[in-house]
Structure formats: C-alpha cells, structure tokens
Backbone bond lengths (Angstrom), bond angles and torsions (degrees), N, CA, C in turn:
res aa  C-N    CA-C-N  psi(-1)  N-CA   C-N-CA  omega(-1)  CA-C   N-CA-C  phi
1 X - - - 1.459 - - 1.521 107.49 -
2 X 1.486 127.54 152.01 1.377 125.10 -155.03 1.826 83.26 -117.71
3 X 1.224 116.43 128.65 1.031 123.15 154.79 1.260 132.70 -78.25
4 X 1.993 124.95 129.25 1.161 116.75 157.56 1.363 135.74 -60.60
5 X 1.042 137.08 157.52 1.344 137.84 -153.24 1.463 95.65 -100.04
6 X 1.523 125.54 121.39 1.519 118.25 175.08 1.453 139.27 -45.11
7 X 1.054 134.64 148.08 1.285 116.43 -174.24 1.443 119.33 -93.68
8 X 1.384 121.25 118.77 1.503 113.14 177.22 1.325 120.92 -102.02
9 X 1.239 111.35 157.95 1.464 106.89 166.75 1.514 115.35 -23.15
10 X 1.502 100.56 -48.69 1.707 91.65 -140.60 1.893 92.30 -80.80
11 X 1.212 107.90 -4.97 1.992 115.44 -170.76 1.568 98.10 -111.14
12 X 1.211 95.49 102.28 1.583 92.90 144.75 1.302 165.16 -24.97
13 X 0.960 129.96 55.11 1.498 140.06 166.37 1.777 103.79 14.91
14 X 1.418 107.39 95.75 1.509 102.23 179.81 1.395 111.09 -97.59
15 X 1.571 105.28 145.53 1.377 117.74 179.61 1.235 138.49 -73.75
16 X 1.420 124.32 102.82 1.158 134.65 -153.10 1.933 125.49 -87.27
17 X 1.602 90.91 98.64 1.023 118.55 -165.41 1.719 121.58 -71.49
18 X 1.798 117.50 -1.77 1.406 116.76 -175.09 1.538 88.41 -161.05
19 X 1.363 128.32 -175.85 1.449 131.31 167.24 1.147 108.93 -97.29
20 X 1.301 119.68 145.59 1.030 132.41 154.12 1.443 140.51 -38.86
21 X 1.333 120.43 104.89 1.962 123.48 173.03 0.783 111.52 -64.73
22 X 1.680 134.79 109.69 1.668 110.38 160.50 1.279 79.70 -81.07
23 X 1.705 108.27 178.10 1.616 127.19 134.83 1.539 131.17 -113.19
24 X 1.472 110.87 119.17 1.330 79.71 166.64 1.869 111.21 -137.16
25 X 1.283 93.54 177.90 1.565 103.72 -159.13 1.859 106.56 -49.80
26 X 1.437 107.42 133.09 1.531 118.15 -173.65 1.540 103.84 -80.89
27 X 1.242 111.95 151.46 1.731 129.83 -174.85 1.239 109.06 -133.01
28 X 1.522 123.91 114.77 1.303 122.89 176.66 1.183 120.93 -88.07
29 X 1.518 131.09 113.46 1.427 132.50 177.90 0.944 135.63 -81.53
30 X 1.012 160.21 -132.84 1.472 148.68 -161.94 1.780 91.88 -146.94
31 X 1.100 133.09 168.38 1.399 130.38 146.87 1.704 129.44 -61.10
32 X 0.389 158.87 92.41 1.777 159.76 140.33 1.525 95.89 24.39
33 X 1.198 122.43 137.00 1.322 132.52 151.43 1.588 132.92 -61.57
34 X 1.511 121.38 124.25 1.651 118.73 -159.77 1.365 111.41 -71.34
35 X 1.562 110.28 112.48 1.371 126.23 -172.25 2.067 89.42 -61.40
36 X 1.857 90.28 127.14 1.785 107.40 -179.85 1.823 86.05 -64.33
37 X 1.578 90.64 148.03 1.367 111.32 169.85 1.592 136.22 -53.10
38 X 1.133 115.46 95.32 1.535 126.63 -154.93 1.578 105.57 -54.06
39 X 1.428 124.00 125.92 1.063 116.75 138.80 1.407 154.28 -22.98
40 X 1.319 133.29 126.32 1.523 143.76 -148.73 1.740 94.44 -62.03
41 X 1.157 135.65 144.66 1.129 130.75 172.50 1.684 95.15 -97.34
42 X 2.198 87.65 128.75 1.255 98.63 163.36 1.370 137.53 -26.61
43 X 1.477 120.59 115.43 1.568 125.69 163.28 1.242 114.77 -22.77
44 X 1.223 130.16 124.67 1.878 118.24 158.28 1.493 96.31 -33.75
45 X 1.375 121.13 176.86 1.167 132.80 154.49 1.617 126.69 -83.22
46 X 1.513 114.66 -4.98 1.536 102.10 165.88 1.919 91.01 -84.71
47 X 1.079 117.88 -37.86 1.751 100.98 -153.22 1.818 98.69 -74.14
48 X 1.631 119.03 -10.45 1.489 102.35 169.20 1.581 115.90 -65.70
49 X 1.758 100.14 -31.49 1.357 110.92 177.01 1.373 120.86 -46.03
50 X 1.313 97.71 -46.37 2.066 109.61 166.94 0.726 119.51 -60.11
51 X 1.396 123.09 -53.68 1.769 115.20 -174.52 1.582 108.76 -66.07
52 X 1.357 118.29 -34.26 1.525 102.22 -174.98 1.604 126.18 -81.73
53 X 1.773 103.77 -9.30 1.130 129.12 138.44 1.555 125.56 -28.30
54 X 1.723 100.53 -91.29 1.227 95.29 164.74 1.299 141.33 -46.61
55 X 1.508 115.76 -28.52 1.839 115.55 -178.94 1.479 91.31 -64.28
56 X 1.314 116.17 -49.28 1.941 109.95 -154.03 1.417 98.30 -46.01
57 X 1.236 113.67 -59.10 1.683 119.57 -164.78 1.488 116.12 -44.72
58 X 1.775 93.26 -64.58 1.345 116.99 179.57 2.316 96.29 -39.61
59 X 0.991 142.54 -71.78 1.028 155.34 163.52 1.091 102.06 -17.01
60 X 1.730 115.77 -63.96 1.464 99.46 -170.45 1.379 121.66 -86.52
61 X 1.121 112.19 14.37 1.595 112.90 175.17 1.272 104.09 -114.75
62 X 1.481 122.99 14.94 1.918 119.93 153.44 1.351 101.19 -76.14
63 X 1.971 102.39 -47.18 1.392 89.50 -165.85 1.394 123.22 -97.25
64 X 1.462 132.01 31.53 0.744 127.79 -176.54 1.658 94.27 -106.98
65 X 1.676 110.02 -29.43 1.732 114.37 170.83 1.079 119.95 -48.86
66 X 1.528 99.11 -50.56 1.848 116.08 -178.26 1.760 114.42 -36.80
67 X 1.948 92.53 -63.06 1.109 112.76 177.53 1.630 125.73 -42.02
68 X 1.294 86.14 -43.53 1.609 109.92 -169.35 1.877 114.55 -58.86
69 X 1.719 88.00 -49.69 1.362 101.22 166.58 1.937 138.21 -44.01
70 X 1.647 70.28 -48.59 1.851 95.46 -175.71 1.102 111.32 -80.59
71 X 1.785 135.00 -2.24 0.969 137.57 -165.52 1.798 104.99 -111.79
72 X 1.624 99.07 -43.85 1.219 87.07 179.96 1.769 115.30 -76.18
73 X 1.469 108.24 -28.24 1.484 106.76 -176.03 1.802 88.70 -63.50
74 X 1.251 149.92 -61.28 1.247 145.30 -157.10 2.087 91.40 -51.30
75 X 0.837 115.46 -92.73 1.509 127.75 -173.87 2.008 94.80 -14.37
76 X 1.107 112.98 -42.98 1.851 112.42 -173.01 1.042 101.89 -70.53
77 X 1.628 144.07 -21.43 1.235 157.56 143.43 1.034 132.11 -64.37
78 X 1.731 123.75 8.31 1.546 125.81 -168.63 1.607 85.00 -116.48
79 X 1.441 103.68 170.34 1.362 120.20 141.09 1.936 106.05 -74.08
80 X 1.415 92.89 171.19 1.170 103.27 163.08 1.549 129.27 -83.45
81 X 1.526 122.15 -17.02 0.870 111.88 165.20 1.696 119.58 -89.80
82 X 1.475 107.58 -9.48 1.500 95.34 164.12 2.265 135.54 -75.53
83 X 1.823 85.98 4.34 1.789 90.01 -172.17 1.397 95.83 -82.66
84 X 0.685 112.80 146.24 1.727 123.93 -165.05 2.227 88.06 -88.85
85 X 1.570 129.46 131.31 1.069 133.14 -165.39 1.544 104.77 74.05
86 X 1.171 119.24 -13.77 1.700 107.96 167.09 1.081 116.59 -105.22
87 X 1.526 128.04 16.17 1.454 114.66 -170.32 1.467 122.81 -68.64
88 X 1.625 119.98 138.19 1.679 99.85 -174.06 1.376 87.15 -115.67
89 X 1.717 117.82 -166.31 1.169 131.93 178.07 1.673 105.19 -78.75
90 X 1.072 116.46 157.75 1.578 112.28 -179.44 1.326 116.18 -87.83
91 X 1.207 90.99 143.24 1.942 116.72 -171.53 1.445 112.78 -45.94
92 X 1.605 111.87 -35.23 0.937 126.76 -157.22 1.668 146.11 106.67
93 X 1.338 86.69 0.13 1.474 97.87 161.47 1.457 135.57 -66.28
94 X 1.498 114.41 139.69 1.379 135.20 -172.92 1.787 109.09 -64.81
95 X 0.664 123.01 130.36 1.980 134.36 168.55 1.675 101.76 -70.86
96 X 1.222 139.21 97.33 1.184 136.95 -159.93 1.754 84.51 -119.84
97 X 1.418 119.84 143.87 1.113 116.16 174.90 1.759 118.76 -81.14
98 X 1.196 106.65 162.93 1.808 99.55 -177.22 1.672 128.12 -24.17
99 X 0.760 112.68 105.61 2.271 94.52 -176.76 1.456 108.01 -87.67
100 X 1.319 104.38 124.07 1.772 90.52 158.03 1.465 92.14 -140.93
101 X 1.795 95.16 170.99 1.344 109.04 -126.09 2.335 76.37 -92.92
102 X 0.990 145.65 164.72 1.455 145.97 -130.49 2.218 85.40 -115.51
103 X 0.974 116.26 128.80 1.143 116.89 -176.18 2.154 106.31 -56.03
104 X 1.539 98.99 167.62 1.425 84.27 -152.06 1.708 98.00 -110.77
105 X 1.086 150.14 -174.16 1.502 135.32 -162.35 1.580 87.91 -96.48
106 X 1.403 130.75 164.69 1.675 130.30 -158.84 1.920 80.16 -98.73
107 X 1.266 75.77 137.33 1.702 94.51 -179.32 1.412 131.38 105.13
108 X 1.535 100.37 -38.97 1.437 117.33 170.88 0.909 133.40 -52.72
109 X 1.354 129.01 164.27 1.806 110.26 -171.54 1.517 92.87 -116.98
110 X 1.457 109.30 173.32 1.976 113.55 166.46 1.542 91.85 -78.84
111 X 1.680 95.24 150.12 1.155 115.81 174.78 2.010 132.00 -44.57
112 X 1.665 95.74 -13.34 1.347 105.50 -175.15 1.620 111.33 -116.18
113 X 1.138 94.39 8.45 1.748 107.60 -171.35 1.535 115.57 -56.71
114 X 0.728 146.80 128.14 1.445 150.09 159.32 1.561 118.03 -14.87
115 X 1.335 99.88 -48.50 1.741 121.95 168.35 0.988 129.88 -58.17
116 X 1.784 106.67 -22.88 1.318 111.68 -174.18 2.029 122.61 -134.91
117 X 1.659 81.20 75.39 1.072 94.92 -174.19 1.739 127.80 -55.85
118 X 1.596 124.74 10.36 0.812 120.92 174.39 1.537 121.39 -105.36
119 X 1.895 98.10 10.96 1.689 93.72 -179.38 1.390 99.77 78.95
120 X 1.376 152.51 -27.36 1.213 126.46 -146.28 2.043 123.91 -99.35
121 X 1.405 83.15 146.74 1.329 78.59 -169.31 1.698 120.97 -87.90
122 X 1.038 100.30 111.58 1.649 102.51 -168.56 1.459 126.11 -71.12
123 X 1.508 114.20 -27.22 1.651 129.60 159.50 1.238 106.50 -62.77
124 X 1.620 110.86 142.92 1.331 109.87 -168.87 1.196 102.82 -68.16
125 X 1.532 99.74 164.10 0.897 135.89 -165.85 1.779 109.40 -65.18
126 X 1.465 108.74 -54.13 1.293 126.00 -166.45 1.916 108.60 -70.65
127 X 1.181 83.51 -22.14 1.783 106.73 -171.89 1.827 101.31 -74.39
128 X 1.032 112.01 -21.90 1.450 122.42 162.16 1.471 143.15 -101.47
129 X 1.446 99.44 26.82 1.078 111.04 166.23 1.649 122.04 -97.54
130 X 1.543 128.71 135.44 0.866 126.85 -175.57 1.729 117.43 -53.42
131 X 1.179 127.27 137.58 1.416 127.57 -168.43 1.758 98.61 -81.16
132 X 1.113 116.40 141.61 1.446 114.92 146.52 1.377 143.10 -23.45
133 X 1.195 144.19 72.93 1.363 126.04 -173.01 1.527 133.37 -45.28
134 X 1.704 123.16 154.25 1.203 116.99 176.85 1.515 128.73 -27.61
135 X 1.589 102.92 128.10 1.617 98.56 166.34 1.571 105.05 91.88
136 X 1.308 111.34 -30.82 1.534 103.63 -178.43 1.578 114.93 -64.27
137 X 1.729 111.59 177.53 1.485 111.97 -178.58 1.453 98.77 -118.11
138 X 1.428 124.31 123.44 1.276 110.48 -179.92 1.880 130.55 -64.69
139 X 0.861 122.34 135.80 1.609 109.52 -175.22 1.995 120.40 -86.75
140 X 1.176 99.07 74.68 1.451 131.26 -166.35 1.710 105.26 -26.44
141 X 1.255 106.64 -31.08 1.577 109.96 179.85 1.351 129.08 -69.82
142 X 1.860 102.49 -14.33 1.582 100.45 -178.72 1.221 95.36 -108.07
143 X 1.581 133.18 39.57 1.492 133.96 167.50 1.627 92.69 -77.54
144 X 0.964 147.25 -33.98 1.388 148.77 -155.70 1.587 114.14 47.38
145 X 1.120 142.33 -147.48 0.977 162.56 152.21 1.867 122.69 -71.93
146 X 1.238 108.76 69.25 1.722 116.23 177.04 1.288 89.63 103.82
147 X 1.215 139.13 12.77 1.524 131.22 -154.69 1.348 115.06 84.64
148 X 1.328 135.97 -29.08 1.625 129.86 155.38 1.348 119.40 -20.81
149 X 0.980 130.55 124.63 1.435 123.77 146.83 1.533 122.31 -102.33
150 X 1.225 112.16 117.27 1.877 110.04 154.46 1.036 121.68 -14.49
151 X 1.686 131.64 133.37 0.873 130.27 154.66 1.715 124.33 -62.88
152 X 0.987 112.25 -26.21 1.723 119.45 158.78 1.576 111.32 -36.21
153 X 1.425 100.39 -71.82 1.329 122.47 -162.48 1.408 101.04 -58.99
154 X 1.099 135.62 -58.20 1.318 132.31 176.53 1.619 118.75 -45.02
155 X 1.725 106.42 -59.50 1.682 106.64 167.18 1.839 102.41 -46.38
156 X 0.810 131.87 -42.84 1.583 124.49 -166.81 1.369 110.42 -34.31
157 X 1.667 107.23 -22.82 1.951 118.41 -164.68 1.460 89.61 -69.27
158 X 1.382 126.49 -23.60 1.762 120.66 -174.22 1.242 129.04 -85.44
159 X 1.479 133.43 109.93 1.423 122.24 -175.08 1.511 114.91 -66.47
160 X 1.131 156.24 -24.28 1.516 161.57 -163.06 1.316 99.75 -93.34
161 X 1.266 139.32 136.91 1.751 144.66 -161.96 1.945 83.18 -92.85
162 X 1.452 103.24 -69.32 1.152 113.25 177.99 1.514 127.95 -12.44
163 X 1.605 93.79 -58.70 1.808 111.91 -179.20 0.976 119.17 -76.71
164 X 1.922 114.13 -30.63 1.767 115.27 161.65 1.304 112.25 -61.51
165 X 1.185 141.98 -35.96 1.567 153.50 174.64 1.546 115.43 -50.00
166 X 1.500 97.38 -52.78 1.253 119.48 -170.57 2.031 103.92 -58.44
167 X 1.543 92.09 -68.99 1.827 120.74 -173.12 1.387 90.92 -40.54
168 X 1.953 119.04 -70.54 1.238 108.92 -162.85 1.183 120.97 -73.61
169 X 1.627 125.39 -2.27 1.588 108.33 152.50 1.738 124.64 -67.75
170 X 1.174 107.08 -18.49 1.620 145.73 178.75 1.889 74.45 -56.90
171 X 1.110 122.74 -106.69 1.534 135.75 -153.21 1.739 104.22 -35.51
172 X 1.420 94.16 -65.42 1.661 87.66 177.93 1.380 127.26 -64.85
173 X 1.025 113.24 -22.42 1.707 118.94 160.99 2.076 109.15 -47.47
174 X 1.441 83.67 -62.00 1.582 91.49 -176.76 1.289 121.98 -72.06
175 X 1.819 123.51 -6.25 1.163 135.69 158.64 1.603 105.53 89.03
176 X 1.382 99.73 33.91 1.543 97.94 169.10 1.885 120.55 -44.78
177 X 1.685 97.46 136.68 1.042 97.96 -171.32 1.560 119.69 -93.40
178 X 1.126 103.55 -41.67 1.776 121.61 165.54 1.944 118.02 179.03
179 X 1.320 83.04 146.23 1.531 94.13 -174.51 1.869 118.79 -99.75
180 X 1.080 117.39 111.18 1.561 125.36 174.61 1.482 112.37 -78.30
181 X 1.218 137.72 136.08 1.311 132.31 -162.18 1.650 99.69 -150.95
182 X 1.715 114.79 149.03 1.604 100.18 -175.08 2.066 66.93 -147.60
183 X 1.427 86.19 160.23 1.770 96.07 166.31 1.407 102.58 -162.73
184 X 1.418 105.92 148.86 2.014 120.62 169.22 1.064 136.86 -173.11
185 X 1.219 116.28 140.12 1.882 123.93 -175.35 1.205 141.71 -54.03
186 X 1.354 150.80 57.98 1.048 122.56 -156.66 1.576 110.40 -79.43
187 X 1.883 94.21 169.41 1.557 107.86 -168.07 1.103 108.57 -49.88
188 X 2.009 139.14 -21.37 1.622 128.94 -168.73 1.504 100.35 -87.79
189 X 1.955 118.49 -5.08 1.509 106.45 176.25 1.433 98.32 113.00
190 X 1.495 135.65 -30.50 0.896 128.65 -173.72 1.920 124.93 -61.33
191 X 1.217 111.42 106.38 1.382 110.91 167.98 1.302 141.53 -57.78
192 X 1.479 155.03 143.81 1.270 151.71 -153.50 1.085 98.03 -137.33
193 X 0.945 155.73 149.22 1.646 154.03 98.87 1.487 113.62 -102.07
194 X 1.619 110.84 118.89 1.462 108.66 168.13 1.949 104.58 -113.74
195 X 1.184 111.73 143.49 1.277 128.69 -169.04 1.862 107.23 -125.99
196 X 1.496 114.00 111.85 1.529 93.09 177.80 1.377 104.76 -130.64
197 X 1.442 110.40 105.71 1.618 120.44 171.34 1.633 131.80 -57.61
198 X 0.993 140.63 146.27 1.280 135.99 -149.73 1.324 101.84 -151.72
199 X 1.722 127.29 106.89 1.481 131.97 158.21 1.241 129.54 -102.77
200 X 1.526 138.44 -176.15 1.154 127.52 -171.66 1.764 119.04 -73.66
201 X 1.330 146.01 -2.79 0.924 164.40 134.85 1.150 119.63 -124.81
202 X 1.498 111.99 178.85 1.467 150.08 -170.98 2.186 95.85 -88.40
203 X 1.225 132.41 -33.03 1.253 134.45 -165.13 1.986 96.87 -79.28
204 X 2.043 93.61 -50.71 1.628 87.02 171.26 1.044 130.39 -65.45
205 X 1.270 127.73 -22.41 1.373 125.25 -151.11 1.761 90.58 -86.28
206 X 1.416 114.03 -67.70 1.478 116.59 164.86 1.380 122.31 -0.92
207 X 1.678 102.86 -50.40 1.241 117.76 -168.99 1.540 113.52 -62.39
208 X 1.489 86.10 -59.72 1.754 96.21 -169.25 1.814 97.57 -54.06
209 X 1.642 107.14 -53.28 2.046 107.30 -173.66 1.680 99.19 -36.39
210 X 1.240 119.12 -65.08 1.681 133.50 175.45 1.748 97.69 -27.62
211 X 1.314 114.47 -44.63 1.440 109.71 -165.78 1.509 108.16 -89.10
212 X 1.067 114.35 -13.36 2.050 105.77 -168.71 1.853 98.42 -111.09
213 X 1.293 120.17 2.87 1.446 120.55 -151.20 2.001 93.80 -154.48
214 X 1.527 86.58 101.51 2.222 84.25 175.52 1.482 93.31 -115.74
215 X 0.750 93.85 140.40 1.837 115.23 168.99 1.722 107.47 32.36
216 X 1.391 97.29 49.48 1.805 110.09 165.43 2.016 94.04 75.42
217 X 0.867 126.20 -0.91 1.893 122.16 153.35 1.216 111.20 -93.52
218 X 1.256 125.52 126.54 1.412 135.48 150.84 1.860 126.78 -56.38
219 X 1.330 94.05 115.75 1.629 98.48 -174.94 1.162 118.98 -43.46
220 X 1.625 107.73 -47.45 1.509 105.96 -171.97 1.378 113.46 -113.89
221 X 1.427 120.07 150.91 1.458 122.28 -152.99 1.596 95.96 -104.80
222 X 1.542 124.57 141.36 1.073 151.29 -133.80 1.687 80.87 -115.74
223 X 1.344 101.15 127.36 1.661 96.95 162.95 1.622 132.62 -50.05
224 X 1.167 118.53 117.56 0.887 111.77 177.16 2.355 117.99 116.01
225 X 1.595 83.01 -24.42 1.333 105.66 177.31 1.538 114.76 -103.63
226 X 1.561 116.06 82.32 1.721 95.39 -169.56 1.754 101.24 -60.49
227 X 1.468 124.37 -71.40 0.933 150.92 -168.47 2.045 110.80 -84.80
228 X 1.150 110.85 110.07 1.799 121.74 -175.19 1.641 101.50 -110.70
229 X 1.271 134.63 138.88 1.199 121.83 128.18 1.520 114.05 -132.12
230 X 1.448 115.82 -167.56 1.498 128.08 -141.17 1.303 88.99 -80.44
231 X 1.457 117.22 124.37 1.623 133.19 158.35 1.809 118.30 -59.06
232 X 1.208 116.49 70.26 1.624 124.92 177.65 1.728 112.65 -45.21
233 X 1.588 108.93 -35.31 1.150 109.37 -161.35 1.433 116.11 -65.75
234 X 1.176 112.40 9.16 2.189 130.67 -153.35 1.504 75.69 -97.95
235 X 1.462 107.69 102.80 2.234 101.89 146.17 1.317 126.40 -34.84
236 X 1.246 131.96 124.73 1.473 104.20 134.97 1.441 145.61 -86.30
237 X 1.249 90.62 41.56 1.554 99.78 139.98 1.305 128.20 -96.17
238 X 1.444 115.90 -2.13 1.513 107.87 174.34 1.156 105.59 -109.57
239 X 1.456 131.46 44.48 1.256 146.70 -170.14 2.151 101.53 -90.95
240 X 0.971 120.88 151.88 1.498 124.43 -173.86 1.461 107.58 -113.49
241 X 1.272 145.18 113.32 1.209 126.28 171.34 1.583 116.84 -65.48
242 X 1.545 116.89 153.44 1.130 137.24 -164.26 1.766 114.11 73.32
243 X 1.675 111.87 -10.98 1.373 98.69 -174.09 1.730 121.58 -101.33
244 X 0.929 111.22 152.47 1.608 92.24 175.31 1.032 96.48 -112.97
245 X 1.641 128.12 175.08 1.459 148.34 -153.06 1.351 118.75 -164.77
246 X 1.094 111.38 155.05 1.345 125.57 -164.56 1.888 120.22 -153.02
247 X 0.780 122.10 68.37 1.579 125.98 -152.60 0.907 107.55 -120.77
248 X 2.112 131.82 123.77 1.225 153.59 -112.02 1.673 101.73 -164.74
249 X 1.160 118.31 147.92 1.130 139.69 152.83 1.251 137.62 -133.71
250 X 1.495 115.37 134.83 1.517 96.63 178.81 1.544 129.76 -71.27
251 X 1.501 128.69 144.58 1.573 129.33 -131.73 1.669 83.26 -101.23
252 X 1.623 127.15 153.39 1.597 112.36 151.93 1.067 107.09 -66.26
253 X 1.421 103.64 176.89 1.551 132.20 -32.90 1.507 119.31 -45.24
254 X 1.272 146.21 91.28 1.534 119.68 174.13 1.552 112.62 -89.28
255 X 1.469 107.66 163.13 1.236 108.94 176.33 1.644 117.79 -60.07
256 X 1.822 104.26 -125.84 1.538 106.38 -158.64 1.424 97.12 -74.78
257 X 1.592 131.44 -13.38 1.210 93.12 -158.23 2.370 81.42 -154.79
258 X 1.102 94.83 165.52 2.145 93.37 171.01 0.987 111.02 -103.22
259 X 1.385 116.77 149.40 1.154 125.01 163.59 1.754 124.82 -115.97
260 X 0.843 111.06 132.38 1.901 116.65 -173.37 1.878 101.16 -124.80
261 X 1.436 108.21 121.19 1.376 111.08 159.34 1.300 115.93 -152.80
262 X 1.511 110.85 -172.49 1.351 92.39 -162.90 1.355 98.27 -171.42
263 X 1.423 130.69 142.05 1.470 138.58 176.91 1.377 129.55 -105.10
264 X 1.511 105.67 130.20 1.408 104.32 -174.18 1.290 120.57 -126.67
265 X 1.632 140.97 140.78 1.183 140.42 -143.62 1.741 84.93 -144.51
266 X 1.405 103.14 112.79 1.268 107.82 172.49 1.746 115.39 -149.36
267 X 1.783 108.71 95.21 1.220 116.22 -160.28 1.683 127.38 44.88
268 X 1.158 144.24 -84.98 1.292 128.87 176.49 1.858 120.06 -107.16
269 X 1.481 88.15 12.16 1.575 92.07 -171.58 1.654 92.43 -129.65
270 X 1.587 83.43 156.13 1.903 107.65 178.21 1.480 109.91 -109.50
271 X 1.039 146.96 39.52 1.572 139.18 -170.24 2.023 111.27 -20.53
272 X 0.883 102.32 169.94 1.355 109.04 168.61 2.225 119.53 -162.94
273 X 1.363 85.60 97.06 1.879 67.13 -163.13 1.936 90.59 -106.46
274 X 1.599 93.05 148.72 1.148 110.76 -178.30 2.005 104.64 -117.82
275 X 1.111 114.18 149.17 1.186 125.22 175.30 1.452 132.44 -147.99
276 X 1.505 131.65 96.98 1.466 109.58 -171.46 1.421 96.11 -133.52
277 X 1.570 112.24 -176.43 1.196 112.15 -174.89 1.315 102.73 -178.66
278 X 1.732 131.60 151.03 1.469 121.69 -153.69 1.532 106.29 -80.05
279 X 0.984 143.44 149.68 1.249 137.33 -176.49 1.145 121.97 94.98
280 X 1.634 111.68 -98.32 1.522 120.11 176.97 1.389 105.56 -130.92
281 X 1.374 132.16 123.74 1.326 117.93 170.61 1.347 123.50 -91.85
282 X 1.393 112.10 120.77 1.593 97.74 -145.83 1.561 104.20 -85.93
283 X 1.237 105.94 169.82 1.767 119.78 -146.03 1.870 86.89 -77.88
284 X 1.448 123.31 -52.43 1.339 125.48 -153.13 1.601 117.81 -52.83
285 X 1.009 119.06 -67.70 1.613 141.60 163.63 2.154 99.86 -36.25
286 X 0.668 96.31 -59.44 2.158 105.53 -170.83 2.388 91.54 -60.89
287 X 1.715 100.59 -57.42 1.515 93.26 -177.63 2.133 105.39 -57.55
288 X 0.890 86.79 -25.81 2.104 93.02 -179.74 1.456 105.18 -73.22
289 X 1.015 121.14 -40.36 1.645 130.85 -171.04 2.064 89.12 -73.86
290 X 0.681 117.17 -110.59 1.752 134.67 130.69 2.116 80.05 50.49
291 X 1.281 88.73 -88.26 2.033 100.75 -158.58 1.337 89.98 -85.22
292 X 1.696 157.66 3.23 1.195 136.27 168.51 1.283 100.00 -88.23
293 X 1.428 126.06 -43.42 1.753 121.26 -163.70 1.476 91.02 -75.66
294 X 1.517 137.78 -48.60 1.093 129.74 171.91 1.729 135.09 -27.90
295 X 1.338 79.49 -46.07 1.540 93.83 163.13 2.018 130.40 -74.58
296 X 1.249 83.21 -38.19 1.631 92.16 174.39 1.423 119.77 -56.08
297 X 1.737 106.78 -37.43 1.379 135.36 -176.72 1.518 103.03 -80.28
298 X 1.259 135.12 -36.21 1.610 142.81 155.07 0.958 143.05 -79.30
C-alpha cells in the first residue's frame, strides 16, 4: 500500500481534485454454486379460488360431453316410444313371446347349410310355427290332429271350389308331405291363420311357390279377397335372408271386412299366412306376423 505523506504544518493540505485509488491485491474465487430452481410462489388465496374454479367447470363439461355422447348414440338405438318426452301411441304391434328357433336333431345341419343341399328343415315342423301373441284366443280348429292339419282344411282358405280342386292337385303332384297350421283372435277382432307346408326339398317347394304366386299376385284368391294386389308398404328391411315373399292386400272397394296375406318360400317349406279383420285390417300387426315367421323359417 503506498502511503500518503503526512500533513504538516509547514505543507499544505492539497486540494483534492478526484478520489482516491487504493489498490489492492486481486483474489480469484471460485463460482458460487447454482441456486436449485425455486418454487412457484404461492397463489394469493382469491386466484387458488380461480383455479379450482376453473378445473370444476372444465370437468364438468367432459362430463357433460361424455354424457351427451352416450345419450344421443343410445336414443339412435331406441324406439321412439322408449325416449322418455317422446312417447307416442303404439303403432300397433303384437307382444309375441320370446321365439327361438326349436333345437335341431344331433347331426343335422340348418336348413341353409352348405351340407344340406336339400334346403330341408329337419326341426319339426310344428316347432316352427309362429306362437300366438299376448292376449290372443287360440283358434282350436287348426290344431289338426297331433298338430297335422288336413289337407282339406287348409284348401278351405280358398273361395273358388274350382281353384281348391285345382291347388290340391297342385300339392299332391308336388308330393306334399304335411301341413302344420296355428290360428288366433286378437281382442281388436283381427284373425290369423298361419299354415306351413312341407315337401321333399327346397327345389320342390320353390316350384309349387312359382306355381300359386306370378309376378308378386297370387293365382288363387283367398276367401274373402276377390281382388289382391302387391302390398308396397312391407320395407325391405324386414326382408329375411334365404326367404322369398310374397305379400298381398285386399284392393278397394272390399266388402265387410280386409284381407292381407302373403307367401313364403323358405328352402323346403311354403308358408301361407292369412289375415283379415272387419273393417280395415290394419297393415302393422300382419307386416310383424309376415317378418317373425320369416325369420323362424330362416
């Protein structure tokens, strides 16, 4: 360190025109160690209030999306009378109890099987008839004999003597084997009769449907139906694979009461369903009858 020179009396006190430099000897240190990354300073307590604010919402508008989602895809899957504020009056459909299709003999194949090139249906016969729906009265006369029905009894569905004459040489020609028949009332009056004929294959049976049914009209007129034409109003979407169809209404003017039936050809069987009722027989209930036996038969 450089010393100033003291001041004496006899020296003047000089006037100091800048500050003074000391120097002194430099020391090299090391760097400081990197302070760890400080933590966020606590929220006031209104802005935690916000944020937990915002999550709730944010939350409830996933789940109200979620919801939203699952609700509308569910509703595209309802009827309309099951959305709760949409209920309408009913269409008119029958309450038919569960159907399943009648177990099949062990070995046998389904009627459409690859294996079983004759179409034929090996579960009985009777076991495939559509059941009656709720509330109805069964019509005890087309029980036949064990469930058999007569071939008589069945032609009886034809008003023309001629055309019953004609048809049932039609069956025995084609070697009908036997006919299962179910019929019933419901409480609005409406009558049923389903009839399902059974030949030695799927090639005959075709044959005979080909013969009672030209270009979607039925040859022979159904008692009660002078005049039929083709029922358009039937979807095809309620169409059955493997079955073919044939579905009729009676045309105006009809008399006291309509008639709707309709033929079905499904591998070794011919169905035949009849439906009338005084007034109008309404279309909804006959298309349900129509695509359930269809199905039983497919």
């Amino acid at each position: 360190m450089t010393e100033q020179p003291r001041a004496t009396d006899e020296t003047p006190e000089p006037e100091l025109t800048s500050p003074v430099v000391v120097e002194q000897p430099q020391t090299v240190l090391p760097p400081p160690p990197e302070a760890p990354p400080s933590a966020p300073a606590p929220a006031a307590p209104k802005d935690r209030r916000v944020l937990r604010a915002a999550l709730r919402w944010t939350a409830a508008v996933l789940v109200f999306a979620a919801v939203g989602t699952a609700t509308a895809y569910g509703i595209t899957r309802m009827e309309r009378t099951d959305v709760p504020g949409l209920a309408t009056e009913s269409d008119g459909r029958w309450d038919f109890p569960t159907l399943t299709r009648p177990p099949l003999p062990s070995g046998s194949p389904a009627p459409f099987a690859e294996s079983n090139p004759a179409g034929a249906h090996h579960a009985d016969l009777r076991a495939l008839l559509l059941p009656a729906p709720e509330g109805a009265t069964q019509d005890k006369a087309l029980n036949g004999t064990d469930g058999w029905l007569e071939t008589k009894d069945y032609l009886a569905e034809y008003a023309v003597k001629e055309e019953r004459d004609e048809l049932g040489q039609k069956l025995v020609d084609h070697g009908l084997r036997h006919i299962a028949a179910r019929g019933w009332t419901t409480q609005d009056g409406t009558r049923t009769r389903v009839y399902l004929l059974q030949f030695g294959t799927a090639e005959i049976a075709e044959t005979l449907y080909g013969s009672v049914v030209s270009y979607d009209t039925p040859v022979y007129a159904v008692r009660g139906a002078d005049a039929s034409s083709f029922d358009e109003t039937l979807t095809l979407r309620s169409r059955v694979s493997h079955v073919e169809r044939s579905v009729q209404v009676e045309s105006k003017p009809y008399g006291a009461e309509q008639v709707r039936h309709a033929y079905l050809a499904a591998g070794d069987v011919v169905a035949v369903i009849v439906q009338s009722r005084k007034g109008t027989a309404p279309a909804v209930p006959f298309h349900q009858t129509v695509t359930l036996q269809s199905q039983l038969l497919g």
